[in-house]
ROKOL-29488 format. One line per 5 residues: number of its first residue (from 1); their letters; for each residue x, y negated, z of N, C-alpha, C. Coordinates in steps of 0.2 Angstrom, whole numbers. Layout:
N
NUM	a	X:Y:Z:X:Y:Z:X:Y:Z; ...
This chain:
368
1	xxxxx	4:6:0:0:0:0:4:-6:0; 5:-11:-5:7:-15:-4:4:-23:-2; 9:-28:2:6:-33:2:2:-36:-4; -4:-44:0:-5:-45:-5:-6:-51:-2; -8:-57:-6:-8:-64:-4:-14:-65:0
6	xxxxx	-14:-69:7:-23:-70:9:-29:-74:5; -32:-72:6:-39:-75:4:-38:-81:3; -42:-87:-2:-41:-93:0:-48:-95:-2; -50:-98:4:-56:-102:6:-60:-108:4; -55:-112:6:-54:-120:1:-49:-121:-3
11	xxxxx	-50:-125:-5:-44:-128:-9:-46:-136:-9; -38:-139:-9:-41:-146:-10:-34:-148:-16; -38:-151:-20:-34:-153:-27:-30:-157:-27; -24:-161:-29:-21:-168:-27:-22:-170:-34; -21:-174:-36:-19:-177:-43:-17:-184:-43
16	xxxxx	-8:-182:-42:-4:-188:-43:-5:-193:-49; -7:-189:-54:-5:-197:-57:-12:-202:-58; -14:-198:-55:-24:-204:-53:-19:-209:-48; -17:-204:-43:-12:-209:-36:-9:-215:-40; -3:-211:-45:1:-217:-46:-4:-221:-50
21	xxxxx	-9:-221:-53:-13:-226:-60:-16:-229:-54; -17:-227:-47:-21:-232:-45:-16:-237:-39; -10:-237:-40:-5:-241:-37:-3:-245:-40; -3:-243:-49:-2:-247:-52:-7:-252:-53; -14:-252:-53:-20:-254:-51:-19:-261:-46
26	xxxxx	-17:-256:-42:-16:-261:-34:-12:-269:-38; -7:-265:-41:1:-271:-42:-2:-276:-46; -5:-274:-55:-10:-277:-57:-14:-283:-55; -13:-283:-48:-19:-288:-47:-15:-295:-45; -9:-293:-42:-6:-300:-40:1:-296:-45
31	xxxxx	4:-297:-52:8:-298:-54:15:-298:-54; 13:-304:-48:20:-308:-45:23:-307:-39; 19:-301:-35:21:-298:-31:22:-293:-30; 27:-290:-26:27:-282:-25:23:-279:-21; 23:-273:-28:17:-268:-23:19:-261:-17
36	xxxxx	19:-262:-13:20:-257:-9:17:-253:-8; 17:-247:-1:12:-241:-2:11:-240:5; 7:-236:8:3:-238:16:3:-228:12; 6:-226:17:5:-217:17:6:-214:23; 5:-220:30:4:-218:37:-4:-211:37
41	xxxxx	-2:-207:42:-8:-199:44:-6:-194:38; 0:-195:37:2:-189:34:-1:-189:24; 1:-198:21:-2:-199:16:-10:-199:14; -11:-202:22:-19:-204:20:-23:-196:20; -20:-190:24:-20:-183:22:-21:-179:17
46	xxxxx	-16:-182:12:-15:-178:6:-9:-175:6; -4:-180:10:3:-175:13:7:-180:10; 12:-182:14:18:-187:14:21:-182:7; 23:-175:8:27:-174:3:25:-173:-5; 17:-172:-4:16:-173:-11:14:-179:-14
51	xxxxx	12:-186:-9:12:-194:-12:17:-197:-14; 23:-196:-9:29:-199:-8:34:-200:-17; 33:-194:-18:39:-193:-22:33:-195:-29; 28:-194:-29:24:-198:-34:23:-205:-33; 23:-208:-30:24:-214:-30:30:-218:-32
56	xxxxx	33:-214:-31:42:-216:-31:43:-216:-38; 40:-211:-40:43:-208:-46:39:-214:-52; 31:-218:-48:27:-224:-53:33:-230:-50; 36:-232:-46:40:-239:-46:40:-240:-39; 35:-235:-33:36:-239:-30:44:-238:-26
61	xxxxx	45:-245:-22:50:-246:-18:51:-247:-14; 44:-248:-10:42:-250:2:37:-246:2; 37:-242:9:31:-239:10:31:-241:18; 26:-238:19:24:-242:26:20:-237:30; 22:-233:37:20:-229:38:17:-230:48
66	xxxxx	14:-227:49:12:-228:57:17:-227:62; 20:-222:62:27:-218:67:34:-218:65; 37:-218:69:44:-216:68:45:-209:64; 43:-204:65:44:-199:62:39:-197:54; 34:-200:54:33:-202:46:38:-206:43
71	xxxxx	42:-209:42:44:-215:41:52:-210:40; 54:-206:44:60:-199:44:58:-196:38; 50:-194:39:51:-188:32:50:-193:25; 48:-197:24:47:-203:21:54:-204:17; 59:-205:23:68:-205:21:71:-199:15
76	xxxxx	69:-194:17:70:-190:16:66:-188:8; 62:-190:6:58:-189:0:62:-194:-3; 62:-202:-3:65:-208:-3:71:-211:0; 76:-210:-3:82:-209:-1:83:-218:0; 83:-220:-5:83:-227:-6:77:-233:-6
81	xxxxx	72:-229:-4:68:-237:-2:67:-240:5; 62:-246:6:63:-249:11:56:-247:16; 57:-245:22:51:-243:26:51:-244:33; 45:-247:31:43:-250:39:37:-247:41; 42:-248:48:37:-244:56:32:-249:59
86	xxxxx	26:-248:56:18:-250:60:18:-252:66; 20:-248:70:17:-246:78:23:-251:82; 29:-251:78:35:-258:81:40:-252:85; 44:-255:87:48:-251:89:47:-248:99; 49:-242:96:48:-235:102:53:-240:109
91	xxxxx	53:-240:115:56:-242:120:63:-234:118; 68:-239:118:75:-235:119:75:-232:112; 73:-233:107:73:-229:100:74:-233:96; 79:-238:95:83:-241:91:88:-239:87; 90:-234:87:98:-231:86:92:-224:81
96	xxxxx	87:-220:82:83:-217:77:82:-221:72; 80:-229:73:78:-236:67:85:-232:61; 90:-236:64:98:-236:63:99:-230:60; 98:-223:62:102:-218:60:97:-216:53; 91:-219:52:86:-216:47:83:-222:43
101	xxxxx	88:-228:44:88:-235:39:80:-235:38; 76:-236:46:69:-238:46:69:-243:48; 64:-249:48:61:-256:48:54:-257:55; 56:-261:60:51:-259:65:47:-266:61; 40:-266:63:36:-272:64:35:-274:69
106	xxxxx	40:-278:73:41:-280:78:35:-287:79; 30:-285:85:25:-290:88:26:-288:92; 29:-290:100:29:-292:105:36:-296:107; 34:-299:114:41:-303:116:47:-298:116; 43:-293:120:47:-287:123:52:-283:118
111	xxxxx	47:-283:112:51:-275:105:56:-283:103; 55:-288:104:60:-292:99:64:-293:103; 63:-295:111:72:-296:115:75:-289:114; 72:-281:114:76:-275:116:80:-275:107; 74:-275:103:79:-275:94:84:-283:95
116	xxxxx	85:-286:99:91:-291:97:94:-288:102; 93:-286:107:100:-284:111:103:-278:105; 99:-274:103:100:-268:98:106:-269:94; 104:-274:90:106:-278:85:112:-280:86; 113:-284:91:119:-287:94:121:-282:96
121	xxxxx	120:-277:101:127:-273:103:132:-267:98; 127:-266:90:128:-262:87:131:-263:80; 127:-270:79:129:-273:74:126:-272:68; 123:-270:71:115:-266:64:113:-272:62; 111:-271:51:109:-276:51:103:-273:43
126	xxxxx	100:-268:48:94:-264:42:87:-268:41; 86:-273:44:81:-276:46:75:-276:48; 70:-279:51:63:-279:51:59:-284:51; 52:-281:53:48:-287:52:46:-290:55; 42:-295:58:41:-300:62:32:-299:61
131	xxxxx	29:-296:66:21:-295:65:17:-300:71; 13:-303:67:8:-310:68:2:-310:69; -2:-308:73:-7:-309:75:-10:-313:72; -15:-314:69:-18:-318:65:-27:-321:66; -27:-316:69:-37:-315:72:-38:-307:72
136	xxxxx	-35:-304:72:-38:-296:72:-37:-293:80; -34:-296:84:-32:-296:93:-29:-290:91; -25:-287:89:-23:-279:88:-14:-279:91; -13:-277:87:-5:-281:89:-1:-287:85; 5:-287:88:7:-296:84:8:-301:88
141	xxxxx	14:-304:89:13:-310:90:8:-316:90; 6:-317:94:-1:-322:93:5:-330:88; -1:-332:86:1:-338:81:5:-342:85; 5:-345:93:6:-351:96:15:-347:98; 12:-340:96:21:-338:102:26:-336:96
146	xxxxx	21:-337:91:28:-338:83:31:-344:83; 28:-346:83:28:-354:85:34:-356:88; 33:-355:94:37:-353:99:45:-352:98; 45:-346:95:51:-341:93:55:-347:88; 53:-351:86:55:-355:79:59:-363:85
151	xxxxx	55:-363:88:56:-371:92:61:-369:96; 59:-362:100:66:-360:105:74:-358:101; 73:-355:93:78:-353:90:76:-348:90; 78:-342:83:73:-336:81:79:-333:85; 77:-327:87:76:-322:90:85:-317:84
156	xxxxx	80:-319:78:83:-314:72:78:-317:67; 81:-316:60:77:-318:55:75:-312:53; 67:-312:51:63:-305:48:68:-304:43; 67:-297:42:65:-297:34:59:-296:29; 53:-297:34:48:-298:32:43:-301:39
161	xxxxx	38:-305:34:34:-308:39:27:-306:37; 22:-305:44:17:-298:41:9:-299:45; 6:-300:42:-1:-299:47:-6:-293:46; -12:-294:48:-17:-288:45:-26:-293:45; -28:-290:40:-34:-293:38:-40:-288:42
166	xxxxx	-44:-293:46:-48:-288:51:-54:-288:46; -57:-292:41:-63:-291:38:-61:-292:29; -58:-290:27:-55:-290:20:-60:-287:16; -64:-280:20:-70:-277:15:-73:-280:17; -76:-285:18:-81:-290:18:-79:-297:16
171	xxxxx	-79:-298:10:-75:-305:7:-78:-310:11; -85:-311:10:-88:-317:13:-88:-318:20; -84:-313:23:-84:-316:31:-80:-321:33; -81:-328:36:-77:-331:38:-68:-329:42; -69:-324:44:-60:-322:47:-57:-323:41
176	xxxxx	-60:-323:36:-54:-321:31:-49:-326:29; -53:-331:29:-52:-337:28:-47:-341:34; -49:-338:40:-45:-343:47:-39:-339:46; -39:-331:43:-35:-329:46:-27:-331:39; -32:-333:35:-24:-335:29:-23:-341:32
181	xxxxx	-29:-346:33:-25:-352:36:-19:-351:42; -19:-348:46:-16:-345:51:-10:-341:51; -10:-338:43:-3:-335:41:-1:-339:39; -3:-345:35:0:-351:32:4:-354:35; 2:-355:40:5:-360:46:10:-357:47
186	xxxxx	12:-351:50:16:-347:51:23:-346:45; 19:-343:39:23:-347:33:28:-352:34; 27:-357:36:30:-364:35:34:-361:39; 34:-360:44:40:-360:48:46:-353:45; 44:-350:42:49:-344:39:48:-346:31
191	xxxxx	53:-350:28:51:-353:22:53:-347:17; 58:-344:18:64:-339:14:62:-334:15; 54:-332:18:56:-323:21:48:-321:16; 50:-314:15:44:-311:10:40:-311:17; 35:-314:13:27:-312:18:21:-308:12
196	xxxxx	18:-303:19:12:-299:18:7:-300:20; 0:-301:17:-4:-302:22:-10:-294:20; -9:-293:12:-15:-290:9:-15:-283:9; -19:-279:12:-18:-272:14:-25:-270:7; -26:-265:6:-33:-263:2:-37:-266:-2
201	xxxxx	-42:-270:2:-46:-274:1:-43:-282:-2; -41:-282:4:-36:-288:3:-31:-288:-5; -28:-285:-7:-29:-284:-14:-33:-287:-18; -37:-287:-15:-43:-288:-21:-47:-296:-19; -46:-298:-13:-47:-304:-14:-46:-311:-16
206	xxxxx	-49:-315:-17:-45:-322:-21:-37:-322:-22; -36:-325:-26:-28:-324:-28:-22:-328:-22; -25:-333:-23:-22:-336:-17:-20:-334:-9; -23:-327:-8:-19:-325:-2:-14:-319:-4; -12:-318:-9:-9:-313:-11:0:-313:-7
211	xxxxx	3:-318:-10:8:-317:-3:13:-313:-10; 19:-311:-6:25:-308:-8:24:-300:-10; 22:-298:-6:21:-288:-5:13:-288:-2; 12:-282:-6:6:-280:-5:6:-273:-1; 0:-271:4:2:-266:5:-5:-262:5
216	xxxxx	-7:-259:0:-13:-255:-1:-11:-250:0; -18:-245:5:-19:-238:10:-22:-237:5; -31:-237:8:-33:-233:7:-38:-232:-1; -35:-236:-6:-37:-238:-12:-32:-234:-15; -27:-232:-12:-22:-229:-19:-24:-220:-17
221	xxxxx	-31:-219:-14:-33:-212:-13:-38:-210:-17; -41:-217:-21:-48:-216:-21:-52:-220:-17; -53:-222:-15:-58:-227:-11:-59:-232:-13; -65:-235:-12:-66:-240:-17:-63:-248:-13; -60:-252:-13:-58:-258:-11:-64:-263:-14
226	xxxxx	-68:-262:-17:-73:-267:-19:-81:-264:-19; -82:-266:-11:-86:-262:-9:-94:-266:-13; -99:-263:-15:-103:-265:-19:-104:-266:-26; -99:-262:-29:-95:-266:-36:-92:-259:-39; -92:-258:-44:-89:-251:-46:-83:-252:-45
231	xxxxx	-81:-244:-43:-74:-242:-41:-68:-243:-44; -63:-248:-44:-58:-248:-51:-54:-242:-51; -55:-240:-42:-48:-233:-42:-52:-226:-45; -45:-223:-49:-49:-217:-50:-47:-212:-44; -51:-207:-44:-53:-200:-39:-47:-196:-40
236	xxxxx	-45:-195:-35:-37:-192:-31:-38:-187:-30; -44:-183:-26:-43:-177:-23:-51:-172:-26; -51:-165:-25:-55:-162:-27:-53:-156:-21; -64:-158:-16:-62:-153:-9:-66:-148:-12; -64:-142:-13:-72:-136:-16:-67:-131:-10
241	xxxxx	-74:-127:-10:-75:-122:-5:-79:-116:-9; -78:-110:-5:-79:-106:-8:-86:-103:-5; -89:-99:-10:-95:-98:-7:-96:-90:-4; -98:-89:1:-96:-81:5:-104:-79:5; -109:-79:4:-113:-77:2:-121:-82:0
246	xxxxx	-122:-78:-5:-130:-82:-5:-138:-77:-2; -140:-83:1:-144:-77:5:-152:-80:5; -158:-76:6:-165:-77:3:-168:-80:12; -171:-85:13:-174:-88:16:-182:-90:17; -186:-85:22:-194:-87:19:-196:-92:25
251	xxxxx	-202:-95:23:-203:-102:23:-205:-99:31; -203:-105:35:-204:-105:40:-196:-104:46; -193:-100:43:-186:-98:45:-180:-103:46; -179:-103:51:-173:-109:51:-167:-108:48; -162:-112:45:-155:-109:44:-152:-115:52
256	xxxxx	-144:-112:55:-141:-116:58:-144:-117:63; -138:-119:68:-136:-120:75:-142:-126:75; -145:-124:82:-149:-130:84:-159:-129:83; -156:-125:76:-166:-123:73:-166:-130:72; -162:-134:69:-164:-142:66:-165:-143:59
261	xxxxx	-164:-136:54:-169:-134:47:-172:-131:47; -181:-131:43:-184:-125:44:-184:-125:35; -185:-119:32:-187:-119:25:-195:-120:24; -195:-124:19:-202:-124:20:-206:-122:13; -202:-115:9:-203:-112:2:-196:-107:3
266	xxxxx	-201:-102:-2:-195:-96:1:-187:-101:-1; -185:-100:2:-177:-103:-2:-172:-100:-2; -165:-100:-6:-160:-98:-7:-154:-103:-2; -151:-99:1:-146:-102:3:-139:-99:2; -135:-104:1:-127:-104:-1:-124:-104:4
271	xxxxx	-120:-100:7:-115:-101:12:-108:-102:12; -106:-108:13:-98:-108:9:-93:-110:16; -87:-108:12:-81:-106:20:-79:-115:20; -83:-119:21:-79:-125:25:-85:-126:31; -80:-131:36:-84:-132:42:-79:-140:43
276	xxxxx	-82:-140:52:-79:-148:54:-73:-147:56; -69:-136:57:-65:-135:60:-58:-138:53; -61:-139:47:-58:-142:40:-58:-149:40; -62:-152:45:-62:-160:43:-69:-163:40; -74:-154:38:-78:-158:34:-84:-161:39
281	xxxxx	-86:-165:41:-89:-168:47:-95:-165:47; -95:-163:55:-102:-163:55:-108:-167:57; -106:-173:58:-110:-178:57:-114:-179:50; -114:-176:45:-114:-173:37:-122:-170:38; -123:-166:44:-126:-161:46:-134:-165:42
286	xxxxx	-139:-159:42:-147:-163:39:-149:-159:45; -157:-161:44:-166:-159:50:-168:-160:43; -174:-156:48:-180:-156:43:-182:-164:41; -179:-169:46:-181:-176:46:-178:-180:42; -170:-179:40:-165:-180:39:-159:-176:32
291	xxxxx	-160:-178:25:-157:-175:21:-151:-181:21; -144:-178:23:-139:-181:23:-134:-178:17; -128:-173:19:-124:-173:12:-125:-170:7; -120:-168:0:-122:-166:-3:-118:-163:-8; -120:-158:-9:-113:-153:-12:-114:-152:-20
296	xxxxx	-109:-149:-24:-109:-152:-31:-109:-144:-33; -115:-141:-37:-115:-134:-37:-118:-133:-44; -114:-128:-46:-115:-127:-56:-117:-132:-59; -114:-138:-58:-117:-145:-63:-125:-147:-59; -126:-148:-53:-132:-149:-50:-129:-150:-43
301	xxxxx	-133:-157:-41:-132:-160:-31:-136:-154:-28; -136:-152:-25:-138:-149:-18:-137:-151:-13; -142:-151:-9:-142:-153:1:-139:-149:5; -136:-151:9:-134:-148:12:-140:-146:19; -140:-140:23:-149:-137:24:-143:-135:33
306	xxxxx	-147:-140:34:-145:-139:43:-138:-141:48; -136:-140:51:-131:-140:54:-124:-139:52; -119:-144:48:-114:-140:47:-109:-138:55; -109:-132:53:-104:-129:60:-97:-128:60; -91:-125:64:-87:-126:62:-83:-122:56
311	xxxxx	-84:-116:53:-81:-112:47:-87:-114:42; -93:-116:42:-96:-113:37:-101:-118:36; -104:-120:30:-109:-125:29:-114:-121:24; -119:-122:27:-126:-118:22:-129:-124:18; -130:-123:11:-130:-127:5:-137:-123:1
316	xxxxx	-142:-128:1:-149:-125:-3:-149:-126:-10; -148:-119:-12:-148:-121:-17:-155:-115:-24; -159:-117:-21:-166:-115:-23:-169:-118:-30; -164:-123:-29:-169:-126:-34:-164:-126:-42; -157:-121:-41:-154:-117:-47:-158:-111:-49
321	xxxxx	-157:-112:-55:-161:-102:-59:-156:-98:-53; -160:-93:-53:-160:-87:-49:-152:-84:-53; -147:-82:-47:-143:-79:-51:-135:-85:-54; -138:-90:-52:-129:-97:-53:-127:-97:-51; -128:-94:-42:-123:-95:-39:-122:-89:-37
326	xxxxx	-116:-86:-35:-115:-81:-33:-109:-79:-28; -109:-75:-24:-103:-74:-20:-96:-75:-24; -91:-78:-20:-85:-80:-26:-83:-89:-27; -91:-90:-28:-90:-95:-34:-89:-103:-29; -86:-107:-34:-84:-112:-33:-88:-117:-29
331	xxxxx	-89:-122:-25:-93:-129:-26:-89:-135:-23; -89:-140:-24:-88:-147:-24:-89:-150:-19; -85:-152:-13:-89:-156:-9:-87:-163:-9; -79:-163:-10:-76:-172:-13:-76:-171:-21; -73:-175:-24:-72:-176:-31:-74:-180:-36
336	xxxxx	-74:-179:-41:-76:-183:-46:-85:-185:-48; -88:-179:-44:-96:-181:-45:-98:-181:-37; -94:-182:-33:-95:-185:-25:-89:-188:-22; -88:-196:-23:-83:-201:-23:-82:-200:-14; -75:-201:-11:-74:-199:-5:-81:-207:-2
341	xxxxx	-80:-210:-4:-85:-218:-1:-93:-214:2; -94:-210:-4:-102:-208:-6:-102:-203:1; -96:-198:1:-96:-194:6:-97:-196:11; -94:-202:15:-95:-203:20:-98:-209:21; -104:-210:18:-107:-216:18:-113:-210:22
346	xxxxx	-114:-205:17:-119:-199:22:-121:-196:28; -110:-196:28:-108:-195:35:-110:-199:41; -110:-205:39:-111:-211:44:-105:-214:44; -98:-212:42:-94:-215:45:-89:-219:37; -83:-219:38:-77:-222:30:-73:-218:27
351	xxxxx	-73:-219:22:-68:-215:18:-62:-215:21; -60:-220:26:-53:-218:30:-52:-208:34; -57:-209:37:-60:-204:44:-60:-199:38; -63:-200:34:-64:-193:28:-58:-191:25; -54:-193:24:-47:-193:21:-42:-190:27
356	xxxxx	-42:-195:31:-36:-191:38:-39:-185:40; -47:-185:42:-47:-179:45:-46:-172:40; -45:-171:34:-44:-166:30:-40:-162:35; -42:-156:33:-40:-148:39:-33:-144:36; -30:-143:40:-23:-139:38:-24:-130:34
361	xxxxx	-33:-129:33:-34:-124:31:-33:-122:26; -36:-129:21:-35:-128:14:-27:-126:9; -29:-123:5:-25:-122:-1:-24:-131:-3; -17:-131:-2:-15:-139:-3:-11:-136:-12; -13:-141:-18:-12:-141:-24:-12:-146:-28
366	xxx	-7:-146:-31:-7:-151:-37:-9:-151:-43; -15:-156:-44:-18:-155:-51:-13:-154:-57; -14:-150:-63:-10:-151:-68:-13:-151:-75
């Protein structure tokens, strides 16, 4: 008896050169600035190692990650581009900056006296950024203590100057507007230093806040950055699961945890190998009161009929001819005829949360 390879359940598709056409998208908008890349949660959960070198290989050459050790495997797909650390710098983890030529985004009094002690005792001169508080309250220097840093004598000069946009998917919210006026000010005082303001969305707003480097997340996955407006980015990943059996339902019979669907005509049910243990939410889940997601099956939407659990989602599909679907057979839960936004607009939640949570079960693949 010989081995044999196991089962595969899910599968989720990647398709790099969607990724790169949609970075190149991103760049497209402001020209005259550099487009960087946001592939903090392990590439948006497509996987640092299969965006990385795709992107590299379309132009880019900044990436921008959450952790010190995303930012490590990052080095190592990208030998020679420029990456900075989100979260600013680790207490006593300067000399990791150092040994793996990473970039802190330095927002506090504290991260910016420990990197000048850093700096000055070591002699290190790999750079970083200077993160400004703008109106998001997250992290960053507030406006008044940049301010500050300039009238006392800087600290060190960034190599980048940086904020973040708290309502960019919603153009018409006034922050938008307090928060450039806010990064402008700060501007003036660092006249020679590349500045970022536009993350995703911000991209895509009026021209005028565009700034030096751009750094689009969750656009360069698929996501739409123009929310009420067709999509410019194209569709990056394809989640299909497999279907482990179909099985006959007479009216009155629940499917799923809870007894929160009942059939109400004989029906046909699809039982396919993905759950929320895979990322696919179950918050997704329908009632008899409540049609929520929706799965894509021999060229036809179907409901998804109760409770998703954690291995297994039951999908009605009664209303194909007798006989389409059958054990084996393929269906679509993200992709090209269920946009990740549409998925989790059902879910209740964002395309962010639908992306990162992607499960380590799946058969991970590169379109070709």
């Amino acid at each position: 008896m010989t081995d044999s390879l196991p089962p595969v359940y899910a599968r989720l598709t990647i398709d790099t050169d969607a990724l790169a056409a949609n970075w190149r998208r991103c760049g497209q908008q402001r020209p005259k600035a550099e487009c960087a890349a946001v592939v903090k949660a392990d590439g948006y959960g497509l996987g640092i190692d299969n965006v990385v070198p795709a992107l590299s290989q379309a132009g880019c050459r900044t990436f921008f990650v959450a952790q010190i050790d995303e930012g490590i495997r990052v080095r190592k797909l990208a030998p020679d581009a420029t990456i900075y650390v989100l979260s600013g710098l680790a207490p006593g983890h300067g000399d990791r900056f150092a040994a793996n030529a990473l970039r802190p985004a330095l927002g506090s009094r504290e991260e910016l006296q420990e990197w000048s002690a850093f700096v000055a005792a070591t002699g290190w001169q790999g750079g970083a950024a200077l993160h400004v508080d703008t109106g998001m309250s997250r992290l960053g220097l507030r406006v008044d203590e940049a301010r500050a840093l300039v009238a006392e004598g800087e600290l060190f000069k960034p190599s980048l100057l940086m904020s973040h946009l708290a309502c960019a998917d919603t153009p018409e919210h006034p922050l938008n507007a307090r928060q450039f006026e806010a990064f402008t000010s700060v501007r003036s005082l660092y006249p020679d230093v590349p500045a970022s303001l536009c993350n995703s969305y911000g991209t895509f707003l009026p021209a005028e806040i565009g700034y030096d480097l751009l750094r689009p997340g969750v656009a360069l996955y698929g996501s739409n950055p123009l929310p009420g407006q067709p999509n410019p980015m194209q569709s990056v990943i394809t989640l299909s699961a497999q279907v482990l059996q179909v099985r006959s339902v007479l009216p009155g019979e629940y499917v799923g945890y809870g007894a929160t669907w009942t059939s109400r005509q004989p029906a046909r049910i699809a039982m396919v190998a993905i759950g929320y243990a895979d990322g696919y939410m179950r918050s997704g889940s329908s009632s008899d009161d409540f049609d929520s997601a929706l799965a894509y099956v021999a060229g036809k939407y179907c409901l998804i009929a109760g409770r998703i659990s954690m291995d297994m989602t039951a999908i009605d599909v009664t209303d194909l001819p007798a006989g389409t679907v059958k054990r084996g057979d393929w269906v679509e839960l993200i992709g090209p005829h269920l946009p990740v936004d549409e998925v989790a607009r059902r879910a209740g939640t964002i395309g962010y949360e639908i992306l990162t949570s992607l499960g380590t079960r799946y058969d991970r693949h590169l379109a070709v």
